[in-house]
N, C-alpha and C positions, 0 to 999 in steps of 0.2 A: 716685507710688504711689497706689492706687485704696485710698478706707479699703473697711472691711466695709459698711459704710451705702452707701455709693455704688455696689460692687456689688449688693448687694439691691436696690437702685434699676432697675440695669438690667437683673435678671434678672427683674424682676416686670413693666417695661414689655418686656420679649420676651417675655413668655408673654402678657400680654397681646396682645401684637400678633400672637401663635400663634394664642390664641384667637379674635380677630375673624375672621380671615382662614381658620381651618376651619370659624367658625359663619357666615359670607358663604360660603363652597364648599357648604355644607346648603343656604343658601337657593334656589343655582341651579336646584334641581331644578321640574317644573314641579308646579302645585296648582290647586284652585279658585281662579276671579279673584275680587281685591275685590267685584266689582259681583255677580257670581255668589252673595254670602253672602245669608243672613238675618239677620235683625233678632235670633232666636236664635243664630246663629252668634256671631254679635259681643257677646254678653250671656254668652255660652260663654267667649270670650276672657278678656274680661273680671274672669268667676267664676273660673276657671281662673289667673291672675296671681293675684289678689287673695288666692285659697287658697295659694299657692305662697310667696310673699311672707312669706305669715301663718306658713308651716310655716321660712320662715328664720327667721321672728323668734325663733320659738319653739325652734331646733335639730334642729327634725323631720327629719333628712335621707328617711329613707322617704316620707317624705309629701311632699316637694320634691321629691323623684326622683320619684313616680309621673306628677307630670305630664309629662317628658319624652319625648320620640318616641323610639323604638328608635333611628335612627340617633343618637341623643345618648348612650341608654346601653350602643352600642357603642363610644365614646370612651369613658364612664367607668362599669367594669362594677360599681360598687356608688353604694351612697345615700351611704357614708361618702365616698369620693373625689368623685361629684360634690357634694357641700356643698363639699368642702374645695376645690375648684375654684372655686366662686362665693364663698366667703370672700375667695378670695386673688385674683380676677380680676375678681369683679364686686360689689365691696364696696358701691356705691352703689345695689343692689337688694337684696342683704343684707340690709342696715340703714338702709333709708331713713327718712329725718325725714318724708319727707310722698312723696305719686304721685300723679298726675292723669293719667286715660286720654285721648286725644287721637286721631286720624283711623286708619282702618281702611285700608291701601291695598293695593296689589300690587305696592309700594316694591322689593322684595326678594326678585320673582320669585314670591311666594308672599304666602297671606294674611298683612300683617302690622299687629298693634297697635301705637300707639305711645304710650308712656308718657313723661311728663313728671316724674322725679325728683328731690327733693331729695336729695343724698345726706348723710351722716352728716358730713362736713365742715361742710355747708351750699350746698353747690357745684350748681347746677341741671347735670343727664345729662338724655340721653335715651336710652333703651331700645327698639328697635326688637324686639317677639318674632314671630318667623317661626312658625306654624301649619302642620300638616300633618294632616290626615284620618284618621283607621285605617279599616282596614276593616270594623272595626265601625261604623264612624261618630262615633266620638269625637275630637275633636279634643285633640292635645299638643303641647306647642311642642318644635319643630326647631331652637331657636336663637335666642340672643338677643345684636343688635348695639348694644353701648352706647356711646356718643360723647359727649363736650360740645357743646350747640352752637357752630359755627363750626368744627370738625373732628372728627377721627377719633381723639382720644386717649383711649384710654378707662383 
């Protein structure tokens, strides 16, 4: 018999594993390539995490949510459920103990940052965030794949 702990176990690594696998289906769509950015692009990313991060720490769901692309906040149509999404699925950007921004690529189909976290365990992730353009010209992130290194567990 499965206690109560050990279901919640598996039903947090299946959404998890929901999760990656419809924020990897965003990515495929096509974007500006890596090499195609500027030097503000990437400074945009950047500011853009750094703000977003700062609005978890702080509980800001509006302000977390505003950085996301419309196809994210067609997954989750308010500020309140997407927090409660990256509580419960990406706890290690959350509440990271420390981040360090790392190589700009076109890893994932689309421009993506990649972040270096420590998460709230202590446990180094990484954070892959996919960028998408509006057409205003503002860029929001379309998705963010988080893994430890040496796999895809997140």
């Amino acid at each position: 018999m499965l206690t109560k702990e050990t279901i919640m176990s598996i039903k947090r690594t299946l959404l998890n594993l929901i999760l990656n696998l419809v924020v990897f289906g965003l990515f495929q769509a096509t974007s500006a390539k890596a090499a195609e950015l500027k030097i503000e692009d990437i400074a945009s990313f950047q500011r853009i995490i750094n703000a977003q991060i700062e609005a978890f720490k702080t509980g800001d769901a509006k302000s977390a949510y505003s950085f996301a692309a419309p196809s994210v906040k067609n997954l989750f149509s308010s500020p309140q459920s997407f927090i409660n999404m990256v509580r419960r699925g990406y706890r290690p950007v959350y509440r990271p103990q420390s981040f360090k921004f790392g190589s700009v690529t076109n890893e994932l189909g689309r421009p993506t940052q990649r972040v270096n976290v420590v998460g709230p365990e202590g446990l180094l992730w990484v954070a892959l965030y996919g960028f998408e353009r509006q057409k205003d010209g503002v860029w929001k992130i379309s998705g963010v794949l988080l893994f430890q290194p040496g796999g895809f567990d997140a």
